[in-house]
ZADO-941816 format. One record per residue: residue number from 1; residue in one letter; x, y, z of N, C-alpha, C, O in turn. Coordinates in steps of 0.02 Angstrom, whole numbers. Each point is the difference from the previous one (the first is absolute). Layout:
! ZADO-941816
  pos  code     n_u     n_v     n_w    ca_u    ca_v    ca_w     c_u     c_v     c_w     o_u     o_v     o_w
  NUM     a       X       Y       Z       X       Y       Z       X       Y       Z       X       Y       Z
...
! end
This chain:
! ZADO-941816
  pos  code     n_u     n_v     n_w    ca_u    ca_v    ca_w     c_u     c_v     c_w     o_u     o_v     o_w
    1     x    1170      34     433     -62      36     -17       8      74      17      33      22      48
    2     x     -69      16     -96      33      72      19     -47      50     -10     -42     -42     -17
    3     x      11      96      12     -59      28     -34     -22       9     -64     -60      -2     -17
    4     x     109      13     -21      -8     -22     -68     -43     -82     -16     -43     -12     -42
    5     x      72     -31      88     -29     -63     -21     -69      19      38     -38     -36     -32
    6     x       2      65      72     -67     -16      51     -45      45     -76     -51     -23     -26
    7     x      96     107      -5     -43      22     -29     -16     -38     -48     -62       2      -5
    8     x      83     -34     -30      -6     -46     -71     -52     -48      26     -42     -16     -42
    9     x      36      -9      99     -72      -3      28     -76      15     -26     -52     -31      10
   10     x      64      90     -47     -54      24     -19     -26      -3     -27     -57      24      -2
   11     x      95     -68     -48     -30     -18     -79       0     -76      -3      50     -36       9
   12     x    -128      12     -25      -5     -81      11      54     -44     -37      17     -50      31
   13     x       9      59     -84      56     -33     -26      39      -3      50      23     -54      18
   14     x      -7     114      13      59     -37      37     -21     -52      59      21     -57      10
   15     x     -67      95      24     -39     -34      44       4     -71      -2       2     -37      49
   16     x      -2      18    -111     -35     -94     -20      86      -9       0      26     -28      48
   17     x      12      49    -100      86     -24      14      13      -1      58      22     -55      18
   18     x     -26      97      28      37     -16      70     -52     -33      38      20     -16      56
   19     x     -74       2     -66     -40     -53      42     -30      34      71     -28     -33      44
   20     x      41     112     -40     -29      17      71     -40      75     -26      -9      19     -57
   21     x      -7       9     112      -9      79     -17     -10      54      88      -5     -18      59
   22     x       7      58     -78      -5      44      36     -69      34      35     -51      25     -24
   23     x      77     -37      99     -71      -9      43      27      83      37      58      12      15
   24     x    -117      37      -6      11      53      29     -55      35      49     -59      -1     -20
   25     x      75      36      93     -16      12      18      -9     -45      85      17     -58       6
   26     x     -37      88      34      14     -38      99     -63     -59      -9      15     -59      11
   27     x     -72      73     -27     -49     -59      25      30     -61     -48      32     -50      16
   28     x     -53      73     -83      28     -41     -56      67     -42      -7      18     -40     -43
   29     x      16      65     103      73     -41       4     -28     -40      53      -7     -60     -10
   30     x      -6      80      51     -28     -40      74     -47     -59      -6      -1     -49      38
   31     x     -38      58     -92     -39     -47     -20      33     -74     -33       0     -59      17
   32     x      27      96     -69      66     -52     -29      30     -32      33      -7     -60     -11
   33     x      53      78      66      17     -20      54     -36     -43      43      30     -50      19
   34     x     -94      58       1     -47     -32      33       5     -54     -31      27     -46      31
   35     x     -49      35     -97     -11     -38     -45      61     -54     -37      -1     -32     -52
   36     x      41      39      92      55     -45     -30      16      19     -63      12     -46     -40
   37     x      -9     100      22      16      23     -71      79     -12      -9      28      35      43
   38     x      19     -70     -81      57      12     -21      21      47     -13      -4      20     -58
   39     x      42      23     123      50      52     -13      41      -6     -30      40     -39      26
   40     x     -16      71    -102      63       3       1      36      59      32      53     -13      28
   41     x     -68      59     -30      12      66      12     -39      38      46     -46      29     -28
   42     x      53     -21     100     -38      83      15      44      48     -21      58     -19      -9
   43     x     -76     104      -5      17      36     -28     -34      50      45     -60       5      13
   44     x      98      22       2      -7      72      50       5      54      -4      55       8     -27
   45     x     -77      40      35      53      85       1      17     -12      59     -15     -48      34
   46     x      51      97     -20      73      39      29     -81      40      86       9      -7      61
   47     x     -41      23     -77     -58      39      49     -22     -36      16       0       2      61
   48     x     -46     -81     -97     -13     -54      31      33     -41      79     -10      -9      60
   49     x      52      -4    -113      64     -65      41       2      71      84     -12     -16      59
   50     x      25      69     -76      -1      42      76     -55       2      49       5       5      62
   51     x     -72     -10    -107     -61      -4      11     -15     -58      77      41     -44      12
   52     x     -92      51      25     -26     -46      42     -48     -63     -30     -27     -48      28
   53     x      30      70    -100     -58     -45     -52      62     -58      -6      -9     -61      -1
   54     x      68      93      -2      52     -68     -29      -1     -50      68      11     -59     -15
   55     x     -19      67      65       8     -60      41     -64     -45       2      10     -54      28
   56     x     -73      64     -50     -57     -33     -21      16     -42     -56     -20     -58      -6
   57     x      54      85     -32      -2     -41     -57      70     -70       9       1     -56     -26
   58     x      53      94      78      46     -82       8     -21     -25      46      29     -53      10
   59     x     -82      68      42     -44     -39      37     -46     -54     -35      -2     -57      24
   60     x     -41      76     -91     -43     -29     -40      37     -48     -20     -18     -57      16
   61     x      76      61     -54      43     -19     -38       5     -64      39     -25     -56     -10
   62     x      84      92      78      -5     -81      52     -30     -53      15      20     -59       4
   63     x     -84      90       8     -63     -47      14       3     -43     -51      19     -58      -1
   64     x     -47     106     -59     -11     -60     -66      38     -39     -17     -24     -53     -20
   65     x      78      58      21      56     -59     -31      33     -28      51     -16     -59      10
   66     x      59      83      28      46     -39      54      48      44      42      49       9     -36
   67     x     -40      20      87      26      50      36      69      -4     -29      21      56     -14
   68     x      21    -106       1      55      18     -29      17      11     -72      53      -6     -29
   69     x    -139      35      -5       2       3     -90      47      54      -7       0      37      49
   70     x      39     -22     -95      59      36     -29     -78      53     -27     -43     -15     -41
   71     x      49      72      78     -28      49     -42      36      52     -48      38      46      18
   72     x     -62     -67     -95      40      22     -27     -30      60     -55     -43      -5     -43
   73     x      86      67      65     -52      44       1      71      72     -60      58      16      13
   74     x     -79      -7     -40      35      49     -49     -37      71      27     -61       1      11
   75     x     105      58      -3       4      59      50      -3      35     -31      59      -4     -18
   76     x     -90      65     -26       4      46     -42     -27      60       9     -48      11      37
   77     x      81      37     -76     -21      86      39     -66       9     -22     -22     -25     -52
   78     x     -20      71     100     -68      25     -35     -12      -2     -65     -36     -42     -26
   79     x      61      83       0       5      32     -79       8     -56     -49     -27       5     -55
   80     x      75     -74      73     -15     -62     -41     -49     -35       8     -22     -36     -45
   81     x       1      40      98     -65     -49      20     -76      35     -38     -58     -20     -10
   82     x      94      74       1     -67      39      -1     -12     -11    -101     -46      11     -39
   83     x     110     -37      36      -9      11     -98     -35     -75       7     -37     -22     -45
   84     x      53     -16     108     -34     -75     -11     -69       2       9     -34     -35     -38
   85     x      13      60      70     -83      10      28     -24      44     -55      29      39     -37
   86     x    -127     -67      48     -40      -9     -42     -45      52      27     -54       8     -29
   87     x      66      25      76     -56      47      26      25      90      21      53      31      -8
   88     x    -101     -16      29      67      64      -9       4      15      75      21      57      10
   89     x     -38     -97      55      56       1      32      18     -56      31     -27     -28      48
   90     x      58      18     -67      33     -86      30      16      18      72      22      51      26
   91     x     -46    -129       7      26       2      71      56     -31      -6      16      -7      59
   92     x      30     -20     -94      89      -7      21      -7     -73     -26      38     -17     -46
   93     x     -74     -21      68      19     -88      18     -43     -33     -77     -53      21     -25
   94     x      97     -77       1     -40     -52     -45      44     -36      -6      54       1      30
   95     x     -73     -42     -74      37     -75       6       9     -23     -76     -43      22     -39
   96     x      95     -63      11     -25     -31     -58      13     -65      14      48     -16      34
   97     x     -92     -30     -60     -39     -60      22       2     -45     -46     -32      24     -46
   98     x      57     -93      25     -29     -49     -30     -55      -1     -25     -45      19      38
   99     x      25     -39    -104     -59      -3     -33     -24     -57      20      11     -47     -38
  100     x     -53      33     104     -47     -71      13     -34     -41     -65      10     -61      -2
  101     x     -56      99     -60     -42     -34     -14      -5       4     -93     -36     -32     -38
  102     x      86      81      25       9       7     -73      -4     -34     -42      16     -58      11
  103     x     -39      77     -84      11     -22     -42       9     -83     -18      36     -28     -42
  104     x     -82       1      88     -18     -89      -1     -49       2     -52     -49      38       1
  105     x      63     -81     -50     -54     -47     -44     -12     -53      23       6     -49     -37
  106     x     -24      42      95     -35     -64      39     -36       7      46      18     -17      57
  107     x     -96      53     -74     -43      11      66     -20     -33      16     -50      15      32
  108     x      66     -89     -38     -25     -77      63      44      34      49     -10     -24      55
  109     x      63      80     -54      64     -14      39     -46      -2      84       8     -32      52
  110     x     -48      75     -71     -39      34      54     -46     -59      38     -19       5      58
  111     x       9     -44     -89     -50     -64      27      41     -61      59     -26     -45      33
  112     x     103      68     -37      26     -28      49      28      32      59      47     -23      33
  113     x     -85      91     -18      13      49      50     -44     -20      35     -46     -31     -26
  114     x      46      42      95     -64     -25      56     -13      47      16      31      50      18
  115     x    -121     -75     -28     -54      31       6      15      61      59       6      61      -8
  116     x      -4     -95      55     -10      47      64     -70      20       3      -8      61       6
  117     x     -43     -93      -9     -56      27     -16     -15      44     -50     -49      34      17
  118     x      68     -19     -70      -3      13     -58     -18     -16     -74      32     -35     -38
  119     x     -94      67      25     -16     -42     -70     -13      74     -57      12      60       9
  120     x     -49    -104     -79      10      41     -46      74      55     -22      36      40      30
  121     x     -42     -64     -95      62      31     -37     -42      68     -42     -56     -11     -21
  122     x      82      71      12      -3      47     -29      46       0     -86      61      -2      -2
  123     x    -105       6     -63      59      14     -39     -13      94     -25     -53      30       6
  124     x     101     -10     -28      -8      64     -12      24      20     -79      60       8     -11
  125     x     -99      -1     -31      18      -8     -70      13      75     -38     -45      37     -21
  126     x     104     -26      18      18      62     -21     -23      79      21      -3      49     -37
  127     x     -10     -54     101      -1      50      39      70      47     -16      56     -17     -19
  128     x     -91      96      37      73      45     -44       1      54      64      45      41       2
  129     x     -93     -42      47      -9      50      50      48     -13      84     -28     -19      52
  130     x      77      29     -55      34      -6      61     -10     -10      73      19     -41      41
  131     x     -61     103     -39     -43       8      54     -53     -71      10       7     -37      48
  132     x     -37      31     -77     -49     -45     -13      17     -79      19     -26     -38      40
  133     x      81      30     -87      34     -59      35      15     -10      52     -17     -50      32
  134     x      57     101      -9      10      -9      82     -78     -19      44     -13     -49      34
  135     x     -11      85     -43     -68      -7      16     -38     -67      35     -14     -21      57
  136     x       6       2    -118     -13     -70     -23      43     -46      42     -19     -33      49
  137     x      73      36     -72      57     -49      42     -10       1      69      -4     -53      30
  138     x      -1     120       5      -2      26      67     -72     -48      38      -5     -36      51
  139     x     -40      55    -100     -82     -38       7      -8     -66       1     -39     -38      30
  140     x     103      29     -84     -24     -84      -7      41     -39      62     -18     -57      15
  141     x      81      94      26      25     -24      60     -62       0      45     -35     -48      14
  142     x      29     110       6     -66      22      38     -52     -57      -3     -19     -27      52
  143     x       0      10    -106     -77     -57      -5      25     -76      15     -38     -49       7
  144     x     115      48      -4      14     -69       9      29     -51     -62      33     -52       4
  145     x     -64      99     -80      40     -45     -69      67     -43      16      32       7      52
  146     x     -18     -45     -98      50     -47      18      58      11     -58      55     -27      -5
  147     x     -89      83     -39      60      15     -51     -37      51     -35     -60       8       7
  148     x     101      33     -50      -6      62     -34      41     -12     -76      60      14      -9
  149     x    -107     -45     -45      59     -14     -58      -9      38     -34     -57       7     -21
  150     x     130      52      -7     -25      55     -77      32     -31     -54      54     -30      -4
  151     x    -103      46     -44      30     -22     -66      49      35     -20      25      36      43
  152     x       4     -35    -118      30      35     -34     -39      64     -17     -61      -1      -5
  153     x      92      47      -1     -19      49     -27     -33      41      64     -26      55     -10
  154     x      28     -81      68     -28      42      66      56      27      36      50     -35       9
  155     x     -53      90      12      44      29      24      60     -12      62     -20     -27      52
  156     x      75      41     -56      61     -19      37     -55     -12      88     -35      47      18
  157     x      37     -99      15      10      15      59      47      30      38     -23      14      55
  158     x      61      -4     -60      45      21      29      54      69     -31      60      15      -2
  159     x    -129      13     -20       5      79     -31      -1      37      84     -39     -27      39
  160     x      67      67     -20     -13      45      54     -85       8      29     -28     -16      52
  161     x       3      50    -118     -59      14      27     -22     -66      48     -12       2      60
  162     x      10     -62    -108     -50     -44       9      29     -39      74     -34     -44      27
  163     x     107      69       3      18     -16      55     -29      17      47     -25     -37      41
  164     x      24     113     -39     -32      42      44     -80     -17      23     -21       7      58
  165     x     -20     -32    -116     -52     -24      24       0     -76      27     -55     -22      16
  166     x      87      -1     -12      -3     -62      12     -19      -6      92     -44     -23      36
  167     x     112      60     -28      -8      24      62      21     -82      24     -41     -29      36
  168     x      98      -2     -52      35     -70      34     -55     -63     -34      18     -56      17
  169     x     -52      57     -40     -45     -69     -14      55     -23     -59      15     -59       3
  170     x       2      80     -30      59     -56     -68      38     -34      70      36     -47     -18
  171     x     -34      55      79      51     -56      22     -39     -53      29      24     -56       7
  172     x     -72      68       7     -57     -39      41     -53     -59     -33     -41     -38      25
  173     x      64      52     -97     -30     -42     -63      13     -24     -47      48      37     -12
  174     x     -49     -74     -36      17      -7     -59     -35      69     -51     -58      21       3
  175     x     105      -1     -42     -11      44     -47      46       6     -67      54      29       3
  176     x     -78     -59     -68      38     -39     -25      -3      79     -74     -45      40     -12
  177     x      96     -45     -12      17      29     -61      29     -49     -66      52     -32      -6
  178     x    -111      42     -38       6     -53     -54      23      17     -67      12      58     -18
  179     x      -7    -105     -16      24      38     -56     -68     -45     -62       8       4     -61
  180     x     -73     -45      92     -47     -30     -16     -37      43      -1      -1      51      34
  181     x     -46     -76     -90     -50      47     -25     -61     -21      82      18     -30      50
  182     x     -85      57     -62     -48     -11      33     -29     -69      -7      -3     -46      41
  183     x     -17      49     -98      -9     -71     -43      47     -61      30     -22     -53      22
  184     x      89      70     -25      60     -63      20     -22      -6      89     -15     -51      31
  185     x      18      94     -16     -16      -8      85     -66     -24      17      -4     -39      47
  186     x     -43      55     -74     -66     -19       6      28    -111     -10       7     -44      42
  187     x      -3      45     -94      18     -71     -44      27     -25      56     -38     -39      28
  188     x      92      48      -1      34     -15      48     -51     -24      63      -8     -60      10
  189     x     -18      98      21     -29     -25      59     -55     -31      -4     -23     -39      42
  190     x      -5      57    -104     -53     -68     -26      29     -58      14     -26     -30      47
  191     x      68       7     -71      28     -55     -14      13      -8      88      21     -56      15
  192     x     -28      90      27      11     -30     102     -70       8       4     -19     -36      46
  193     x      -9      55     -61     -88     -15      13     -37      57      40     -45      -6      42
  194     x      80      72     -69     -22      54       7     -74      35     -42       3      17     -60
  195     x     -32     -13      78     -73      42     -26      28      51     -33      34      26      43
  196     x     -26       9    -100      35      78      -6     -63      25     -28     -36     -18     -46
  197     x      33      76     101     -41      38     -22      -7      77     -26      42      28      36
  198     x     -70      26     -78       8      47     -26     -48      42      32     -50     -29      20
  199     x      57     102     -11     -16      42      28     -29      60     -52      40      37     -28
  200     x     -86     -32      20     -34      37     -67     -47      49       5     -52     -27      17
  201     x      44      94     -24     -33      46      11     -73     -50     -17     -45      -9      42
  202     x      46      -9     -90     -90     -17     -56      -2     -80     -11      48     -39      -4
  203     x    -111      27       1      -5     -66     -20      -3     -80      25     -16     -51     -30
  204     x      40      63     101      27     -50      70     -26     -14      21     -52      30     -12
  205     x      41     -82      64     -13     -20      60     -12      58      49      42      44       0
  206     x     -93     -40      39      12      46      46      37       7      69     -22     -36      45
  207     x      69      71     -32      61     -30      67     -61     -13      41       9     -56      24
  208     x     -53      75      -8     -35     -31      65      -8     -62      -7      18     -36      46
  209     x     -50       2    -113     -31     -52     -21      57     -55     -24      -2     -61      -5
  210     x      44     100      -6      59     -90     -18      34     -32      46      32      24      47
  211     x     -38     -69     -58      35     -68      30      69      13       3      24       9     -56
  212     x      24      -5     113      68      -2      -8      13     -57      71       2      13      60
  213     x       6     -75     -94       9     -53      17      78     -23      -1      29      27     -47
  214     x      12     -67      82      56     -31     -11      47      45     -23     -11      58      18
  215     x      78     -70     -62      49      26     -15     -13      39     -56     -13     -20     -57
  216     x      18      98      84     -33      55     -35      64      59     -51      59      -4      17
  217     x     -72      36     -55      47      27     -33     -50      64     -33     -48      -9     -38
  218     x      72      68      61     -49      35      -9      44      60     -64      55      20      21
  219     x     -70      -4     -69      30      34     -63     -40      80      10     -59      17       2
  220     x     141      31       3     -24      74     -18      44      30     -52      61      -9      -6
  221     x     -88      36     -20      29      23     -56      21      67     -35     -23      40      41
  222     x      47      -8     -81      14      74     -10     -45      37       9     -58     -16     -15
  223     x      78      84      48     -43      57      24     -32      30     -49     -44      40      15
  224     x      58     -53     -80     -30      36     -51     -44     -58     -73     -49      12     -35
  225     x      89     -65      40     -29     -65     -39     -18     -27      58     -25      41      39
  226     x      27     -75     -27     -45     -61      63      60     -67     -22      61      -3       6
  227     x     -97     -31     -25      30     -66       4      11     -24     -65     -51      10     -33
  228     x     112     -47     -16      11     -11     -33     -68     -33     -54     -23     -54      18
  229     x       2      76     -63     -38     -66     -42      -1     -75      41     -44     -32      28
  230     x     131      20     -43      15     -61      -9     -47     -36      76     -48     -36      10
  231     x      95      70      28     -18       6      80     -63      -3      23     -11     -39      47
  232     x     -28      69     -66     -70       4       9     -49     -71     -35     -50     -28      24
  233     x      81      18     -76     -40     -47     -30      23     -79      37     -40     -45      11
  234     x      99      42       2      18     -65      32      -8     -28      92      14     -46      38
  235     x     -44     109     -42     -15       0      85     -65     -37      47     -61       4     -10
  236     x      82     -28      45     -62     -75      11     -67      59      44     -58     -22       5
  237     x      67      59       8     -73      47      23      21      78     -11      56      22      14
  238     x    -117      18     -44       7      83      -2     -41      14      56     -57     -21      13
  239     x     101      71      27     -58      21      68       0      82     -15      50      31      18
  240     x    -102       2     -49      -8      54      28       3      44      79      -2     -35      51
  241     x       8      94     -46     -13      35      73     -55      52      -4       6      57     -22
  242     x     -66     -91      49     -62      47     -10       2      98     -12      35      22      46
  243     x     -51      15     -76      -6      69       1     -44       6      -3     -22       9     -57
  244     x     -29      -7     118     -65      36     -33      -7      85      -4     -49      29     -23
  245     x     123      15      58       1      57       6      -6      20     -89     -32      51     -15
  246     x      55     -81     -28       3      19     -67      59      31     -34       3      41     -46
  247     x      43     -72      81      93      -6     -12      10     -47     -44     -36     -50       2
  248     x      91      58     -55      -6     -46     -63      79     -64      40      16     -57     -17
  249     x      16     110      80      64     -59       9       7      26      65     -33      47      24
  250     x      77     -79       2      40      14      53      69      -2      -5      21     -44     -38
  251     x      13      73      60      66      -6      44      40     -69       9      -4     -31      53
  252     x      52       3    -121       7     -47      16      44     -37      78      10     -60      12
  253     x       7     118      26       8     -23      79     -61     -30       6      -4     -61       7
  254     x     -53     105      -9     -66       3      36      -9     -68     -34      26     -45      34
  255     x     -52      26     -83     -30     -51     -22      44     -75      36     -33     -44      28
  256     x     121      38     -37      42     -47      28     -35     -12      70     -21     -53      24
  257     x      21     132       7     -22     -24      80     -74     -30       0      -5     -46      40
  258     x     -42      58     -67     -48     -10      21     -40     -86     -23     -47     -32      21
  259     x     115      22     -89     -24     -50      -9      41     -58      43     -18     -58       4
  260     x      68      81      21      48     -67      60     -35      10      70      -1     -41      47
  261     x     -29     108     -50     -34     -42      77     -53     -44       0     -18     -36      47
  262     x     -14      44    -118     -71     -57      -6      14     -50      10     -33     -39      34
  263     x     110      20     -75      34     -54     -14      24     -33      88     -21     -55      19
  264     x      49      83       8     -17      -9      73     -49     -17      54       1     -38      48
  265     x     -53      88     -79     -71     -14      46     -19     -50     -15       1     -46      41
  266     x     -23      37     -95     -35     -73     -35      56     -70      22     -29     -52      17
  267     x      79      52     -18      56     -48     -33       3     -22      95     -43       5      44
  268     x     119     -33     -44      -1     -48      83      16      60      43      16     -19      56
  269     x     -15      77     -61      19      40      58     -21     -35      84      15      32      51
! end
């Protein structure tokens, strides 16, 4: 592995051929780490590895896996590291990592992960906003969800941006990248005896007022369309989110979060 192979990283094609991608920056590695993330690679500068930050991180390292894990770590000068990083000033350290949750067409996969006290599944239907995703993902760890499924046509998880927000929750959860429409995933967890429900500026249930009972599946959809036709029409409840300020939408973070904590409050928390 060499820098040439980490930059080609950058572009999801390659990303999906080699099966991993490129994690950057000190918390964001540490987290991974925390998280039992499959290292293949740490990747360092040359100022790092001298750094007092580098003995935190083969301390972390130790802990998490096994004091005699082979840390295996590729050493490179500022100036290469720096063509690898996504920000304009990199702190030295990232990792490239095994893809945990890619590109599965089988979101039962998720129904044989334990709970841990964990319920409701999130699907995310062609979301295009980076930021946003992370978001969401970050929120839906935060509230306790038990999975995070995107359809086709929603954006790379494992685009940079959407790393950075994550802020370590892709290791701590299921977070699945599909190549299924909304419709196919929805179908899917019907069939395990999931409720799927849609999230709709107009026309809904009111989130205060609905029932979110049993095995819940809550549908958000593009920042600029909402939710597929298809999607919307096949969905076993529409829950609006009250505005009485006289806002026509929200923020599809805002709306994801606000409708999984109901889904929480109401549900077995």
């Amino acid at each position: 592995m060499n820098v040439k192979f980490i930059e080609g990283l950058q572009k999801r094609k390659n990303r999906r051929e080699a099966g991993c991608f490129f994690l950057e920056g000190l918390r964001s590695v540490t987290e991974a780490i925390s998280g039992g993330a499959s290292i293949v690679k740490l990747v360092a500068s040359e100022s790092f590895v001298n750094s007092s930050q580098w003995k935190q991180i083969e301390n972390i390292y130790s802990s998490a896996y096994h004091k005699d894990a082979e840390l295996v770590l590729l050493q490179i000068g500022d100036k290469s590291f720096a063509k690898l990083a996504d920000t304009v000033t990199p702190q030295g350290i990232g990792a490239v990592i095994e893809t945990p949750w890619a590109d599965l067409n089988s979101p039962e996969v998720v129904l044989s992960v334990p709970d841990n006290g964990r319920f409701g599944i999130l699907i995310l239907e062609n979301l295009q906003d980076p930021g946003n995703i992370g978001t969401i993902i970050r929120t839906a760890d935060a509230a306790g969800f038990k999975a995070v499924i995107c359809s086709k046509g929603t954006v790379d998880i494992y685009n940079s941006k959407v790393l950075r927000s994550t802020v370590g929750s892709l290791f701590r959860f299921p977070v699945l990248q599909t190549e299924l429409t909304g419709l196919e995933i929805a179908a899917c967890l019907k069939a395990f005896g999931y409720c799927v429900t849609a999230a709709h500026p107009r026309g809904g249930v009111s989130l205060f007022d609905a029932a979110f009972q049993g095995k819940m599946a809550v549908c958000i959809g593009n920042e600029a369309g909402g939710l597929s036709e298809q999607l919307l029409n096949d969905c076993d409840m529409t829950v609006t989110i009250p505005m009485p300020g006289g806002t026509e939408s929200l923020n599809a973070s805002v709306a994801a979060a606000l409708m999984m904590y109901e889904v929480r409050r109401k549900g077995k928390i």
